[in-house]
Structures are given as structure tokens and as C-alpha cells.
N, C-alpha and C positions, 0 to 999 in steps of 0.2 A: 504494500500500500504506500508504506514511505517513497520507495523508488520511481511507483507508479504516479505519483504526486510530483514528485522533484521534477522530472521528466516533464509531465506536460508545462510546470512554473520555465523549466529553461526552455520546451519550446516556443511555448508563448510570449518570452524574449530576444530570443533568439528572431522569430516572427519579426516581431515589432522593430527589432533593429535593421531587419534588411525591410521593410516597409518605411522604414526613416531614411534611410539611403538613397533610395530610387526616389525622384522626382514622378509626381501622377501627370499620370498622360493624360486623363479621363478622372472625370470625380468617381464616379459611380463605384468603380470597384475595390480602391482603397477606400474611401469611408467604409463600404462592405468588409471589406479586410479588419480595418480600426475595430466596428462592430463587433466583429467576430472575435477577434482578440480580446476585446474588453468580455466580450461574455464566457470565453474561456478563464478568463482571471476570477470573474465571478464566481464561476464553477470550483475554480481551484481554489477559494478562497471558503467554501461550503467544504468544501470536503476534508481542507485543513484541519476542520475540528475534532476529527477521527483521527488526526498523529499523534499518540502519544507520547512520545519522547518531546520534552520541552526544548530541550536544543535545537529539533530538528526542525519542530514546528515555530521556534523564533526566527529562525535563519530561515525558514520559508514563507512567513508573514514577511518577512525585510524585501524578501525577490518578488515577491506579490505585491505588495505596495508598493515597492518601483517601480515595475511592470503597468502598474493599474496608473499609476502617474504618470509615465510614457505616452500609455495610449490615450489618455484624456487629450495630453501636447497636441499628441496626432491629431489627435479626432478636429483639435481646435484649429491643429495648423492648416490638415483639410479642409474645413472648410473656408480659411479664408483665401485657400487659394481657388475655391471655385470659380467656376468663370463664368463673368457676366453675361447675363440671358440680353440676347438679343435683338431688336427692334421688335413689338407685334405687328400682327399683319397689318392691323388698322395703324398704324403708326408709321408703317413702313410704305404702305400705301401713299400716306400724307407725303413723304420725302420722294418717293420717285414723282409725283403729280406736279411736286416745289420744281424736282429738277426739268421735270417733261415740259414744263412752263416755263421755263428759260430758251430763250430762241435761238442762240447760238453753242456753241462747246465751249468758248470760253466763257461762257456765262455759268453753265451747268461746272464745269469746274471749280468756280469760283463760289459759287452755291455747296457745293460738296467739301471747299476746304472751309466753308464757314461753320462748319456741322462741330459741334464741342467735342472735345475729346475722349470724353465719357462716352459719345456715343457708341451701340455696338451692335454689328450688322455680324450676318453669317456670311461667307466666301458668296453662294448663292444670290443672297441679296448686293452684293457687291459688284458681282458677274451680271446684274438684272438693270444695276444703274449705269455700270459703263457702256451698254447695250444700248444707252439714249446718245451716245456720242456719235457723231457724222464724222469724224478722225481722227487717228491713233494720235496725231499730234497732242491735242488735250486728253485723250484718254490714257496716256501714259502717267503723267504726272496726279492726274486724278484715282489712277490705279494706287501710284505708290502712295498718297496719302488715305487711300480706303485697306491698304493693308493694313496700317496702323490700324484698323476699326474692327477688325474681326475676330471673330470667337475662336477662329476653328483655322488657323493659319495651315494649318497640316493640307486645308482640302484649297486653299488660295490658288493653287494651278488651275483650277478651273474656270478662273475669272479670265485666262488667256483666248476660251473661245469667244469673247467678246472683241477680239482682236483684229481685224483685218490682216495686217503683214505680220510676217514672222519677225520681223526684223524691230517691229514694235514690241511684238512678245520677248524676244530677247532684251530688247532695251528695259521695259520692266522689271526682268528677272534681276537683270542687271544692277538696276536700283536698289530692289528689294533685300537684296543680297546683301550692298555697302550700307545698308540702315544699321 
């Protein structure tokens, strides 16, 4: 029972330490992770009361209460790294109609870097506003300041079918790369 105890206290450290290491790519499955670790410590902290040896069970309330303090960290530092939810549709709406209503591309440009910098679009809605531009000319520069605005940079290649020339998609990538 003791060793069956000790064991799940250092994997659920052991856990928690390579879940601190790695940067989350996605919320969803480290908070799940975090979760689950804390409910293991729970568990192991229930079952503690069954070790009779007092040494054994001090020194294992010490690795449990670290542990359970770890994952709280976590739990806290995930969430503030979550990433901001991005324009609703009715919202987003309102913004491509602002840009559709500009009569030129330098205008709609000019319109898009007014946009605050809290603001936060997905690659899709990104790829949906350069898609009002008549030439890569302003849609380049308009590109590279709507990368700064997205959720989900991973999927940002997408926004290059809004492109005309290759040579404008290169110029972007280009950009985007030296930011």
C-alpha cells in the first residue's frame, strides 16, 4: 500500500513537471491534464490516511502538498495563457461591412490598421477581409498587420489564398517572419 501510494505521489509529479515544461499549444488538453493531476493528488491524499507508518505518511503529505500546489500554479498559469476568443459573427460582420465600405484599398487598409490591438480575429476571418482588397499592393501590409490579430497563427497560411501573385505571398511570408 505504502509503495502503491508513493508511486502514484511521484507520478503525479513527475506529470506535473513535464506539463510545466512544455508550452500548451491548445488550452483544452492541458487544463484536462492540470485537472486530472489535481484529482489524482486528491485521490492520493484520501488514501494517505491508510499509511500507517508516520514517517512515511509525513514525507508523503510534504510531496502531496507540493504537488497539489504545483498544479493549482498550473491550473492558474493555464488559464491565463488562454487565448482570446475571437470577433463574433455579429461583430465581425460589422468590421468586414466598415471595410466593404471603404472605396479604395488604401482606404480599407487604413481602416484595418485602425482596428485596436486587443482586437482578435481567426486566420479565416483575416483571409475573408483581405479578400475585399483589388491588390496585393495594400493587401500585403494589411496582411502583416492582421497577423498580429489572430488566434490561431499556426493556420495564418491560409490567408495567402486571398492573394493574387505568388510573389505577394512571398512578400508576406516575408514580413511575417522578420516581426
Amino acid at each position: 500500500m505504502k509503495a502503491l501510494l508513493a508511486t502514484c505521489a511521484l507520478l503525479g509529479i513527475a506529470w506535473l513537471a513535464s506539463a510545466q515544461k512544455e508550452p500548451p499549444r491548445r488550452k483544452s488538453p492541458q487544463e484536462t491534464a492540470a485537472a486530472k493531476i489535481a484529482a489524482d493528488l486528491k485521490e492520493a491524499r484520501a488514501l494517505l490516511k491508510d499509511v500507517s507508518d508516520r514517517k512515511t505518511r509525513e514525507k508523503l503529505e510534504l510531496l502531496i502538498g507540493r504537488a497539489e500546489l504545483a498544479a493549482k500554479d498550473l491550473q492558474a498559469d493555464l488559464a491565463a495563457l488562454a487565448p482570446a476568443a475571437s470577433l463574433s459573427k455579429d461583430d465581425f460582420a460589422k468590421l468586414l461591412k466598415g471595410v466593404k465600405d471603404q472605396s479604395f484599398d488604401d482606404g480599407k487598409r487604413k481602416y484595418l490598421e485602425a482596428l485596436p490591438k486587443t482586437t482578435r480575429l481567426t486566420s479565416a476571418q483575416a483571409k475573408e477581409l483581405l479578400a475585399t482588397f483589388s491588390f496585393d499592393r495594400d493587401r500585403v501590409p494589411a496582411g502583416v498587420h492582421l497577423h498580429g490579430l489572430v488566434v490561431d497563427p499556426e493556420l495564418f497560411v491560409t490567408v495567402l489564398d486571398a492573394f493574387t501573385f505568388k510573389s505577394a505571398k512571398d512578400e508576406l511570408l516575408s514580413k511575417i517572419k522578420g516581426k
